[in-house]
N, C-alpha and C positions, 0 to 999 in steps of 0.2 A: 713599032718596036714592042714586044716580047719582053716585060719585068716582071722575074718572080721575087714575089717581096719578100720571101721568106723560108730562107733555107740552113742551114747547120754545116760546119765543116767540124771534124774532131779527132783527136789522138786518144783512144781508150786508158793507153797505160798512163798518160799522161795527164788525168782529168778524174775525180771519181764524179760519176753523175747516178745521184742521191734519187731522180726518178724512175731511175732504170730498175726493175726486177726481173726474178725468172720468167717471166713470160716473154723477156724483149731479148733472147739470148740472138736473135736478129741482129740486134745493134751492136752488140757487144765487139766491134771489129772496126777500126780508120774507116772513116769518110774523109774523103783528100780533095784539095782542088782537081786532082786527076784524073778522080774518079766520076767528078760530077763530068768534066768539061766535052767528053763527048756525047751526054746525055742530053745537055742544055743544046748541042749545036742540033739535035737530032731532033727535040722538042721544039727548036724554030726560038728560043728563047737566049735574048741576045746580051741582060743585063742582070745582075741579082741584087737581095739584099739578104749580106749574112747578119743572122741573130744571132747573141750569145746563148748556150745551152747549161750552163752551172754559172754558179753565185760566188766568185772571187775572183781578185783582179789578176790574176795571172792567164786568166780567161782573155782577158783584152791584150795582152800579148800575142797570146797564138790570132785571135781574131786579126791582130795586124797582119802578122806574117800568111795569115792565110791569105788578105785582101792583096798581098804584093804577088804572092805566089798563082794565084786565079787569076787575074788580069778582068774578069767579068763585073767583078764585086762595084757597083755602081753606091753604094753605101752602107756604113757597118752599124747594127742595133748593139751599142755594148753594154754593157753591166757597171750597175752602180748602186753600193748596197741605200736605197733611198729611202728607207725608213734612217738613216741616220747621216741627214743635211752635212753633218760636218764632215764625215767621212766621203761622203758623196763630192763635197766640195775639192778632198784631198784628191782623190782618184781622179777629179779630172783635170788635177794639177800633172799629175802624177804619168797617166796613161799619154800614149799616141792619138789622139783624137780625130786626125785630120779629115778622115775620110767616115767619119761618125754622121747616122746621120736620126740617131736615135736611141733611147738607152731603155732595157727592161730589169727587171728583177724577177725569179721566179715567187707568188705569192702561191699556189697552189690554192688551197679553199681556206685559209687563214684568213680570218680579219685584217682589216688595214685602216685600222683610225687614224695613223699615224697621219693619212693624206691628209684629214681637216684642220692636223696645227701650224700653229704660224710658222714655223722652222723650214717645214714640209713645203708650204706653201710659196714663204720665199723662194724654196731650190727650185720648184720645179716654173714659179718665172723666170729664176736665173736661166731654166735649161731653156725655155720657152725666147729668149734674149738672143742665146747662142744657135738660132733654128732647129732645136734638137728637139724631136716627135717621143712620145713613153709611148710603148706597146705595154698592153696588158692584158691577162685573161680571165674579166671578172663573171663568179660563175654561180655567186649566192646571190640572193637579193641583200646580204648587209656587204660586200665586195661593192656590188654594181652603186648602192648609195652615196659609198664613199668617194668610189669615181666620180658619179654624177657633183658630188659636194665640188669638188677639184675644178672638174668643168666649168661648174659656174662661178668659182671663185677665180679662175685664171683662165679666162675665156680667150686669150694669145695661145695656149698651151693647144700644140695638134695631139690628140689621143687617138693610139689606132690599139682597134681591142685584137688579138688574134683568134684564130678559128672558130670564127661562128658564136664568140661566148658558149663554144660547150652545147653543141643541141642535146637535146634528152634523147640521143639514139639510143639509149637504155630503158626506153617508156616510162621514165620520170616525169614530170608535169610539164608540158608542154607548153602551158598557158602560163606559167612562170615564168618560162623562157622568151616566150612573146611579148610579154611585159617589161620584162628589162631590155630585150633588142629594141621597142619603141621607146623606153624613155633615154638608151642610150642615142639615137637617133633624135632622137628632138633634141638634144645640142648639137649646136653647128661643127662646134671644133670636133668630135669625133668620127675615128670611119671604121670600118671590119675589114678585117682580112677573111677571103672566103679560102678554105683550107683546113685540114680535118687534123686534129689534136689528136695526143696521145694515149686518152682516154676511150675517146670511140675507135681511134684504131686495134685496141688493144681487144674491144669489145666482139669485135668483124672478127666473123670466123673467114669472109672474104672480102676479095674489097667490094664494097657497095654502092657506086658511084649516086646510081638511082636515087636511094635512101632521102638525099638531100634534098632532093624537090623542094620538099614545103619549105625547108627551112631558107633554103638559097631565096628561094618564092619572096617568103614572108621580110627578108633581108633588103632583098630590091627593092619591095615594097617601101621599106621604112626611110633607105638611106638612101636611096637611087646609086646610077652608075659611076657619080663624081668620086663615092662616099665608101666604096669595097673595091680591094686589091686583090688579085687574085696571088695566091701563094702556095705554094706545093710540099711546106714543110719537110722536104726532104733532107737528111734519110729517116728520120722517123716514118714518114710514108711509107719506107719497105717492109714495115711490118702486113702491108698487104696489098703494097703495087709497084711495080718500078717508078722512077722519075715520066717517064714519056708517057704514061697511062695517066698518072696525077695529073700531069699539065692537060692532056688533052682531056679527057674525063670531065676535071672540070669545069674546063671551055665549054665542052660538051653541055652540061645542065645550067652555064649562065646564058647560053646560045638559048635554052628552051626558054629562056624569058625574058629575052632584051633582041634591041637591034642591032645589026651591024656596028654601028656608031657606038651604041651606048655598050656592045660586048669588047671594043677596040679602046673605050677611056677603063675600064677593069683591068685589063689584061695589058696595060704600060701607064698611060696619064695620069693615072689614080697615084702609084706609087710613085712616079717624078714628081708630082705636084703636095702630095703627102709627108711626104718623106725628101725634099727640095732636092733634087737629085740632076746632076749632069746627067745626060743623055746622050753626046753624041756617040757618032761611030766610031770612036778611038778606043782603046781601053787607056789611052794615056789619059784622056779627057774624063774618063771614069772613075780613074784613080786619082786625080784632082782635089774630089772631097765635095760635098755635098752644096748645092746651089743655094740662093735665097730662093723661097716659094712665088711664085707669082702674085 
């Protein structure tokens, strides 16, 4: 089975999304469960995981209805403003959770001290209690610290970073970036999603699947195949591939460094076992709500 861990469904007029500029007049248009659903059968991709895309709880509304209206949605990443434990605490009184199988918040390049206070700390055992994984995309070395801080203070907590932490496809320092993928990798509880961010796509003048090499390369190296999801961030992706190009593309440069096996736990196991996820062939069984992890 076919999980892409990470993808977006959205209402433009319904949402303002504070990342978006004139470069991305691409996006600026519905993404629908309808629109993906023949893309996913065509890419061979049998399960997804929608992430939230803005920071407010009416976000997690539409993420329901999107997860009843797709039928594929094997688990929802939802938003939880978590720099403030008590609110965080309300929203998940508050929201439909069932089918939750993970919560983010967008931090951008901001600091986030907030992870090493007690407050903090408490929440994210709570979440870590309730099998709920934080995605995040830390991309400075004082970001990636503070994660690491988390890590080892709440080593039950699954942390899945998203796309790559940001390779320097901008010829920034490279060896920066090899530094923090190893020291995020040396804790157990974290994994990556491998999947191209809104940053480097914005960068591509085409898509450039190639590009990735080293960075996928240097990724396996550190976390092996248990430890990366593969994800297609779509539709942010259309700023320079279709869906069916992401997914195989992908595959494509994890194929150039892994076996059968170990390209087959990326591309489903990774994200049921990460993200505690039903799997079978039902969608009723998908829409269930997210498993204990093994």
């Amino acid at each position: 089975m076919i999980i892409d861990a990470h993808h977006h469904y959205w209402h433009t007029a319904a949402q303002e999304q504070p990342w978006r500029d004139p470069a991305h007049e691409a996006l600026a248009r519905d993404y629908l469960p309808g629109d993906l659903a023949p893309q996913l059968a065509e890419a061979g991709v049998e399960r997804t995981v929608l992430v939230q895309s803005v920071d407010t709880p009416e976000e997690n509304d539409r993420l329901h209805r999107f997860a009843d209206e797709a039928g594929t949605v094997a688990g929802v990443v939802g938003y939880l403003p978590l720099h403030d434990a008590d609110g965080s605490r309300a929203e998940l009184d508050r929201a439909a959770t069932e089918r939750w199988c993970g919560v983010r918040c967008l931090i951008g390049r901001d600091p986030i001290p907030w992870l090493t206070e007690a407050p903090s700390r408490s929440l994210f055992a709570a979440l870590a209690d309730r099998g709920l994984a934080w995605d995040v995309v830390p991309v400075t070395d004082e970001q990636t610290d503070s994660v690491l801080e988390l890590a080892d203070a709440v080593p039950e907590l699954r942390i899945v970073v998203d796309h790559l932490a940001r390779p320097p496809l901008d010829g920034s320092d490279r060896n920066a970036w090899e530094r923090r993928i190893e020291a995020l990798a040396g804790r157990p509880n974290v994994a990556m999603k491998v999947s191209v961010g809104i940053d480097v796509l914005s960068r591509w003048e085409r898509w450039e699947p190639e590009a990735l090499h080293p960075y996928v390369r240097h990724a396996v190296e550190t976390f092996g195949p248990q430890r990366l999801l593969l994800a297609s961030n779509w539709p942010v992706v259309e700023l320079a591939t279709d869906y069916r190009h992401a997914v195989t593309d992908l595959r494509a440069v994890l194929a150039a460094h892994l076996g059968p096996a170990e390209l087959s736990d990326i591309c489903g196991r990774s994200a049921a076992d990460w993200y505690g996820l039903r799997t079978s062939d039902t969608a009723d069984a998908a829409a269930a709500g997210p498993a204990d992890r093994p």
